[in-house]
C-alpha positions as CSV (number, residue, x, y, z in Angstrom):
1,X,-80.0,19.3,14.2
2,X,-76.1,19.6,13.0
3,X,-74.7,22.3,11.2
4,X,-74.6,19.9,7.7
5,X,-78.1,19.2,8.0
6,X,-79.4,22.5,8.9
7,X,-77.4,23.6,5.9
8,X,-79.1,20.8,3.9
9,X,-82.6,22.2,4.6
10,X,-82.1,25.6,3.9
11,X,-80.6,24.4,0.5
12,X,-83.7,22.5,-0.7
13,X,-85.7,25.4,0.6
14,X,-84.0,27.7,-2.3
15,X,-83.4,24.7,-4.3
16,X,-86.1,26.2,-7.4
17,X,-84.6,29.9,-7.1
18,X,-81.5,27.7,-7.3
19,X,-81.6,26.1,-10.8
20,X,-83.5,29.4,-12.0
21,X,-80.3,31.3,-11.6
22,X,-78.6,28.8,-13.6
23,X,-80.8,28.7,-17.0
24,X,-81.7,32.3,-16.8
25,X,-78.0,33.2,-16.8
26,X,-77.7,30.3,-19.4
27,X,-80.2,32.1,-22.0
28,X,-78.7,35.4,-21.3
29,X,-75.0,35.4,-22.1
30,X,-73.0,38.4,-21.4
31,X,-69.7,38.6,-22.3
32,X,-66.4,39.7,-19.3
33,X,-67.2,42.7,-17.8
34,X,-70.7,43.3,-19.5
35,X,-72.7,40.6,-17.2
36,X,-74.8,43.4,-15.6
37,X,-78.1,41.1,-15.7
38,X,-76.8,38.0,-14.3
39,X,-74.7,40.1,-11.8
40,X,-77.9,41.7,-10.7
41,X,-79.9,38.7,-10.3
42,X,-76.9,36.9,-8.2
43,X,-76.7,39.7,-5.9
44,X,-80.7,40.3,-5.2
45,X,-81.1,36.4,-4.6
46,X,-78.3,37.0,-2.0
47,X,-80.1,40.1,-0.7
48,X,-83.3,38.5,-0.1
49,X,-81.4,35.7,1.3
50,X,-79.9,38.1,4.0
51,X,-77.0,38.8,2.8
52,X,-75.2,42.0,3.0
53,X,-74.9,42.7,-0.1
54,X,-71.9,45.3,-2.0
55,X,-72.2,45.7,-5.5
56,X,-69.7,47.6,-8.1
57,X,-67.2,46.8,-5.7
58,X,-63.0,47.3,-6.6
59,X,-64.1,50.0,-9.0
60,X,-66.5,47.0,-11.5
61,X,-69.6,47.5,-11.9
62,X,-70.0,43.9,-12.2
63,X,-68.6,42.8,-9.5
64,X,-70.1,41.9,-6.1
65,X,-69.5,40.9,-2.6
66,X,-71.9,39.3,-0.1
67,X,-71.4,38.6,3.3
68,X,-73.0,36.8,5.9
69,X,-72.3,35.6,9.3
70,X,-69.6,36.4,12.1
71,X,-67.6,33.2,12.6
72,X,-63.7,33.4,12.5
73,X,-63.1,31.5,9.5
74,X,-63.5,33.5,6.5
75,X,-64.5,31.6,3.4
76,X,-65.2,32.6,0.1
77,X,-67.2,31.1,-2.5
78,X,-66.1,32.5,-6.0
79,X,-68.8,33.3,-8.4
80,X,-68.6,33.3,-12.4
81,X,-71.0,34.5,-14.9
82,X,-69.5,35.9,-18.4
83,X,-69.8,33.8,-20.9
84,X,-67.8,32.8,-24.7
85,X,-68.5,35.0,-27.6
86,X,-70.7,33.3,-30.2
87,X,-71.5,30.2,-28.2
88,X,-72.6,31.4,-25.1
89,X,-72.1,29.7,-21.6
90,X,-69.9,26.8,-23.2
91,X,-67.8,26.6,-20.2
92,X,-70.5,26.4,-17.8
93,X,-70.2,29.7,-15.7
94,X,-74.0,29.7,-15.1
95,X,-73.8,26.9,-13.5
96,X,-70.9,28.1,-11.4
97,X,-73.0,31.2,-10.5
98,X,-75.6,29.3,-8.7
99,X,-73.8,26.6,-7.4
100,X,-71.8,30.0,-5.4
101,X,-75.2,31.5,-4.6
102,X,-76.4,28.2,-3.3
103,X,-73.3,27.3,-1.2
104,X,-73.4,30.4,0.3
105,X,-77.2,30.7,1.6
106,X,-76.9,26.9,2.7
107,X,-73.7,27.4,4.8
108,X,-75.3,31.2,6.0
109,X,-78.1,29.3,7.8
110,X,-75.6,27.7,10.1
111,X,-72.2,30.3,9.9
112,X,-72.5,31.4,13.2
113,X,-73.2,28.3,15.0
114,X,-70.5,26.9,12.6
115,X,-68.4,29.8,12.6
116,X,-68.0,30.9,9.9
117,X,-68.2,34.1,8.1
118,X,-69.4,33.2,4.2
119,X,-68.8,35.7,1.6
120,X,-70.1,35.4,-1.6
121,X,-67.5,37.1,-4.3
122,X,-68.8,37.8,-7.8
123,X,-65.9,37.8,-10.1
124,X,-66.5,38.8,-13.4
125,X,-65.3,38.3,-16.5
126,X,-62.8,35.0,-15.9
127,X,-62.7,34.7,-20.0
128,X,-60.9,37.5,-20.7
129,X,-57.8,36.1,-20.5
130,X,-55.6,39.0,-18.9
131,X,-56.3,41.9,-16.2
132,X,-59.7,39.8,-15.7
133,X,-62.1,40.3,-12.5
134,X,-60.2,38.1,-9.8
135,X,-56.9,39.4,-10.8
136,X,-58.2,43.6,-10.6
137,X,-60.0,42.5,-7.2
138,X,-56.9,40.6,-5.5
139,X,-55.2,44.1,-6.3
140,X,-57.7,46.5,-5.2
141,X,-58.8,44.4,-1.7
142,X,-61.7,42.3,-2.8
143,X,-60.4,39.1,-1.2
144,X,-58.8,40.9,1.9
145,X,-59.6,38.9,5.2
146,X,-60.1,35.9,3.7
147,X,-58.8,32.8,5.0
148,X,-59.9,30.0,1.9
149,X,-61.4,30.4,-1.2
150,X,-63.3,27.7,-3.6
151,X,-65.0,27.1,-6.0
152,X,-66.7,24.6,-8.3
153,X,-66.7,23.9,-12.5
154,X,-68.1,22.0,-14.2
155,X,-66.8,19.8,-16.8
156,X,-67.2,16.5,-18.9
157,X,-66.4,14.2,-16.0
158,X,-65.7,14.6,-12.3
159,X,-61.7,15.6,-11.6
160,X,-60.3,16.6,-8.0
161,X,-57.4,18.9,-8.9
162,X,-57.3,19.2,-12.4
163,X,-54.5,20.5,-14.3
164,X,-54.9,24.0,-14.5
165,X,-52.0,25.9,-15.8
166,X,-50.3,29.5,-16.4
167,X,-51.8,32.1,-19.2
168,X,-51.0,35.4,-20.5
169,X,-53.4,36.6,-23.5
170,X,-52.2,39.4,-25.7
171,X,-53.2,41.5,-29.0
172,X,-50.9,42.4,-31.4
173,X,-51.5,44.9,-34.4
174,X,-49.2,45.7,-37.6
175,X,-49.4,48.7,-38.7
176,X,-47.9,49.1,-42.3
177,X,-48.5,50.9,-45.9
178,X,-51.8,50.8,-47.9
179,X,-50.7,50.4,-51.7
180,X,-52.2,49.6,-55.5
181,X,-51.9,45.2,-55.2
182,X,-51.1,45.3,-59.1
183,X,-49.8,48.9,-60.3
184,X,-47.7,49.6,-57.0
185,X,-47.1,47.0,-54.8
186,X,-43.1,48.2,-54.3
187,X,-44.9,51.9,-52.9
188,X,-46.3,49.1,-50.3
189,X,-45.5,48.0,-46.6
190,X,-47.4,44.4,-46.3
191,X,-48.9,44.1,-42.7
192,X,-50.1,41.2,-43.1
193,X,-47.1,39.3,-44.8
194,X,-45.8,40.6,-41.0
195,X,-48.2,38.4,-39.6
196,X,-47.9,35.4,-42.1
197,X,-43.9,36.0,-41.0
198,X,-44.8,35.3,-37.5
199,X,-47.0,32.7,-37.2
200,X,-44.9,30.8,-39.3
201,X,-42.0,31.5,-37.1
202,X,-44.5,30.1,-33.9
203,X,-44.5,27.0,-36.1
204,X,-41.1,26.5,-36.2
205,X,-40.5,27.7,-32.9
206,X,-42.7,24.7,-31.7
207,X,-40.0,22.4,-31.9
208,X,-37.9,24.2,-29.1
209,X,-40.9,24.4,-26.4
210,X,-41.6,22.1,-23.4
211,X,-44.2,19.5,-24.4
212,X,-46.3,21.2,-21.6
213,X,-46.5,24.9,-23.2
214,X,-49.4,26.0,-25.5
215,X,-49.2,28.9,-28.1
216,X,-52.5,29.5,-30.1
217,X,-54.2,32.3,-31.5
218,X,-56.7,34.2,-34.2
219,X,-56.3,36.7,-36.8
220,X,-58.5,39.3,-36.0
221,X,-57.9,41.9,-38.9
222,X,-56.4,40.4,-42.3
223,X,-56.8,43.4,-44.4
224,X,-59.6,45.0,-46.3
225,X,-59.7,44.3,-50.1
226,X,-57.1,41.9,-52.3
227,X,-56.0,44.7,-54.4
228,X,-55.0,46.8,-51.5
229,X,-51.6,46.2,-50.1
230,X,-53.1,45.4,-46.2
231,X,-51.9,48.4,-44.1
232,X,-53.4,47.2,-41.0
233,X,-53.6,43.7,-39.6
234,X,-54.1,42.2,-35.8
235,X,-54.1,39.0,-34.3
236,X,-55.2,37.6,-30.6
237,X,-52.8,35.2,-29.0
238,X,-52.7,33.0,-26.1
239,X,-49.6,31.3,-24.8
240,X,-50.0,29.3,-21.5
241,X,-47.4,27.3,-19.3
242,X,-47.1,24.8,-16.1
243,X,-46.5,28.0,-13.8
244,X,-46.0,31.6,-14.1
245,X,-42.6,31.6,-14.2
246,X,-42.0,29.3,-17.2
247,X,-44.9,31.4,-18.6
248,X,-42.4,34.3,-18.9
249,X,-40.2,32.1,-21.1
250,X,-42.9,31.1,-23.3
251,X,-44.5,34.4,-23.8
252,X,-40.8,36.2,-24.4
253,X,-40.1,33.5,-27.1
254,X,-43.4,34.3,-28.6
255,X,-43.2,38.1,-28.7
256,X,-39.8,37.8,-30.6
257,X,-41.4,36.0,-33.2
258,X,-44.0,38.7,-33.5
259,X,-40.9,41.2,-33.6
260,X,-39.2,39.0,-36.1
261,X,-42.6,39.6,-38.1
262,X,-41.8,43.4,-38.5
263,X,-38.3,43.2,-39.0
264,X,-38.9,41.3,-42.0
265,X,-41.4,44.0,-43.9
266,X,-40.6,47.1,-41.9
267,X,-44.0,47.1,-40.9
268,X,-44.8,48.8,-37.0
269,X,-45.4,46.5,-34.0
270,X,-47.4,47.1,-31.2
271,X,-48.3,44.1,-28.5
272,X,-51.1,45.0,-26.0
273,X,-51.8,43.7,-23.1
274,X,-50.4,40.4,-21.5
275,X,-49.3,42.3,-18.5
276,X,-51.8,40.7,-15.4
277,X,-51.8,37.0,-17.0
278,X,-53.4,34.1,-15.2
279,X,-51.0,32.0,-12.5
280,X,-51.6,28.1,-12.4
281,X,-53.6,26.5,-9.5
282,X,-51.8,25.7,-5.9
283,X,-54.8,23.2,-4.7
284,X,-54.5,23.1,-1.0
285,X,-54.7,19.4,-0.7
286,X,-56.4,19.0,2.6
287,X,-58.9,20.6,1.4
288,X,-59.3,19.0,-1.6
289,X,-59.8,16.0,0.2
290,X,-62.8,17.2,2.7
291,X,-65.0,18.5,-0.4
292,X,-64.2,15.1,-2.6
293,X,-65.5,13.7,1.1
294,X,-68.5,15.9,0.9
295,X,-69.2,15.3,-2.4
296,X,-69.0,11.6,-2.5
297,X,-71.3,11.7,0.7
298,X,-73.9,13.3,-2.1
299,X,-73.3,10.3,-4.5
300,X,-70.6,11.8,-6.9
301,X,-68.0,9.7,-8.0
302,X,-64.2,10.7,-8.8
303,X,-63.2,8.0,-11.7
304,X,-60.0,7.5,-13.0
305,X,-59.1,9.6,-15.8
306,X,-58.8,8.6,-19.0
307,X,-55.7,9.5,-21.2
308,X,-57.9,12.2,-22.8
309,X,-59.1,14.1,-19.6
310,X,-55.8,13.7,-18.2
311,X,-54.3,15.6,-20.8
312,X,-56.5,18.5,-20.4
313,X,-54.6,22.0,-19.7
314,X,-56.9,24.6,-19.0
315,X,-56.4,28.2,-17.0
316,X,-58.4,30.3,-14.2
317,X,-58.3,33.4,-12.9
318,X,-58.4,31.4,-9.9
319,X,-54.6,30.2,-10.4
320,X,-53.7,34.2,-8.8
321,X,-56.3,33.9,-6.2
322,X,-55.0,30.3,-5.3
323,X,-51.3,32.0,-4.8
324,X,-52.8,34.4,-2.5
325,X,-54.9,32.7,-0.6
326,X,-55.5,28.6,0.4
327,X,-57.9,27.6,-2.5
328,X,-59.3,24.7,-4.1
329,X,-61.4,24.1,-8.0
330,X,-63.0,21.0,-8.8
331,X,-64.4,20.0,-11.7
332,X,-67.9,18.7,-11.3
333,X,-69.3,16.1,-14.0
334,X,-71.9,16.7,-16.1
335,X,-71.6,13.5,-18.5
336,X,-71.4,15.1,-21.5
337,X,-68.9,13.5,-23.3
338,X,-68.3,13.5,-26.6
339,X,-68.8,17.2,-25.9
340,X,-66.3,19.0,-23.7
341,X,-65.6,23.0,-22.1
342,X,-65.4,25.4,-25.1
343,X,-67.7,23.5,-27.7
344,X,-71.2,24.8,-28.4
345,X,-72.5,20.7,-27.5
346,X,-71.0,21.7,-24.0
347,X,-73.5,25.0,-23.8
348,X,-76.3,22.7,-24.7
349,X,-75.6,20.1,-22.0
350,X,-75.1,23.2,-19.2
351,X,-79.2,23.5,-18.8
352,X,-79.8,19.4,-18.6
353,X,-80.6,17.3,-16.0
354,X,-77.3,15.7,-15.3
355,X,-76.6,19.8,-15.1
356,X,-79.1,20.5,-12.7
357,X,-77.9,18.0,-10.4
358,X,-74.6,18.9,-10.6
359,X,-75.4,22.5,-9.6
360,X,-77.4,21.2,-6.2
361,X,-75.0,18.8,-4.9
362,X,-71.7,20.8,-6.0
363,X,-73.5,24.0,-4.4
364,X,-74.1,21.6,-1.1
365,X,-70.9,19.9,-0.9
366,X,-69.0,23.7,-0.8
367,X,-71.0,24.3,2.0
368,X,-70.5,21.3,3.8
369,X,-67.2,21.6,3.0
370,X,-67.2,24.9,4.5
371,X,-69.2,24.0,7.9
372,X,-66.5,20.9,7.9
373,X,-63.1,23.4,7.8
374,X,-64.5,26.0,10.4
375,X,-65.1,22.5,12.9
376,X,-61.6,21.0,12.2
377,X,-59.6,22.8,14.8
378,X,-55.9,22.5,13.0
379,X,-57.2,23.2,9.6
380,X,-58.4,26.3,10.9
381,X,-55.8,27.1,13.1
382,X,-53.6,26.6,9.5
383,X,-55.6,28.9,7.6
384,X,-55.9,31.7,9.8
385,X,-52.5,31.8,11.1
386,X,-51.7,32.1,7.1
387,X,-53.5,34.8,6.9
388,X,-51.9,36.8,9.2
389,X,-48.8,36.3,8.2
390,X,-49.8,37.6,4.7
391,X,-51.6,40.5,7.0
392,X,-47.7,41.1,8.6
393,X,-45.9,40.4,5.5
């Protein structure tokens, strides 16, 4: 029996424990950095697979890594479990979870015969935004040793490489004077006129951004009653890029119009966080092209996008693994269209059929994919030789 087959087996052997991973997370959203359930059911099926299992690693508690096998070639599989406030796992990371889990038992079977070493990495909290769980374990050593890292997402329809850009995600609080609405209003600093003063000097900055940046955001805080001049007011923002470097344009443009908002009232500015932001994806092409071969041996199809889903600009934690270390992130169909990532008809389609099978043959074709890198003798040569010039740099 080859390595792909003997991989095969042992998949449909843990094919039910599998799927189970993916609807319990599903009914049991936990929010970045809170997913202490669904990090403790990921890292026990790994355990009883064999699996030496670390948990809590980098200093977060929800954070795991399990390894297996003794091969030369190091490849991660990258796990996500935290889902969207309010609508739950909308962007699919259940499914991502057990899709990890099951790539990394199937290619386990075979790693040493294939060799390979397979760890299992499980990153939490990839919505956060900034300073999220890939970002604080690239820092503190998680991936160290590694020569490739992928994983798989699901989304409406099946995309390669899909355009994943540059984020940076921010709070920002005002900080003014509370005062009588009617009797007093002159003995008032208005924090949120600060805010009104700023986001409509976003909109107008609009005009003077690439067509490829994004600026959005929430109020958060608005005040606390109409006849109270609003003393305190916050807002969440997001501003996002084609890389990290034009990101740094984007984000100072933005924060000046936030500045301009306190100028104007003489209200207090204070902007936290926005300092670890997410780095756009570097696919490594090659091996791109050896899972879309692995995953069209499994019957998935890669269509031509439309104008719609070619437009899409999303953003990973996975951009800053991706610059660190040879990485790939398709997107995996699930055929739910109308309904795309982010939208509470997405969470609904993430338990259905067309979901299920998604998660077996995207969890088999990473670990054929896997088997298929540690055979190619270049590839491998490539990928290790990268990493030790990262080791010497």
């Amino acid at each position: 029996m080859d390595a792909k087959a003997g991989a095969q087996e042992r998949f449909r052997e843990a094919r039910k424990n599998i799927l189970n991973l993916s609807h319990r997370i599903h009914a049991n959203p936990e929010l970045g950095f809170e997913e202490e359930r669904a990090c403790a059911w990921l890292a026990d099926e790994l355990a009883d697979a064999g699996f030496d299992v670390q948990r809590g690693v980098c200093g977060v508690p929800t954070a795991f890594i399990a390894r297996s096998g003794h091969g030369p070639l190091h490849i991660a599989i990258c796990a996500e479990y935290d889902s969207l406030p309010e609508i739950g796992h909308a962007c699919g990371h259940n499914m991502i979870a057990a899709m990890a889990v099951g790539a990394g038992i199937a290619a386990a079977k075979v790693a040493d015969d294939a060799g390979l070493t397979v760890s299992v990495i499980g990153t939490p909290a990839e919505e956060v935004g900034n300073a999220s769980g890939k970002i604080v374990m690239l820092e503190r050593g998680g991936f160290a040793g590694i020569h490739a890292a992928m994983m798989v997402h699901p989304a409406p329809v099946e995309m390669l490489e899909a355009h994943l850009i540059a984020a940076s995600i921010f709070d920002v609080y005002y900080t003014g004077k509370e005062a009588h609405s009617s009797a007093f209003p002159e003995m008032g600093i208005n924090a949120a006129d600060a805010l009104t003063v700023a986001q409509t000097s976003i909109g107008l900055l609009r005009q003077h951004l690439r067509p490829t940046d994004r600026v959005h955001g929430i109020i958060t805080h608005g005040g606390d009653a109409p006849n109270v001049v609003p003393a305190h007011t916050s807002a969440k923002y997001m501003v996002r890029a084609e890389s990290i470097k034009e990101l740094d344009d984007v984000r100072m443009k933005v924060h000046r119009c936030f500045e301009a908002g306190a100028i104007a009232t003489g209200a207090k500015l204070e902007i936290r966080g926005g300092d670890k932001p997410y780095a756009d994806v570097r696919y490594d092409h090659e091996i791109s092209l050896i899972y879309k071969r692995n995953a069209e041996a499994l019957g998935r199809k890669f269509p031509e996008l439309t104008p719609q889903m070619a437009r899409m600009a999303a953003s990973t934690d996975m951009g800053n693994v991706s610059y660190a270390i040879p990485s790939i992130h398709p997107m995996i169909g699930i055929n739910s269209l109308p309904a795309a990532n982010h939208q509470p008809e997405f969470t609904a389609h993430c338990i259905t059929e067309e979901a299920d099978k998604a998660v077996l043959e995207g969890g088999l074709a990473m670990a054929w994919t896997a088997i298929e890198m540690a055979g190619n003798a270049a590839l491998r040569a490539r990928l290790m030789k990268k990493s030790d010039t990262r080791a010497s740099a």
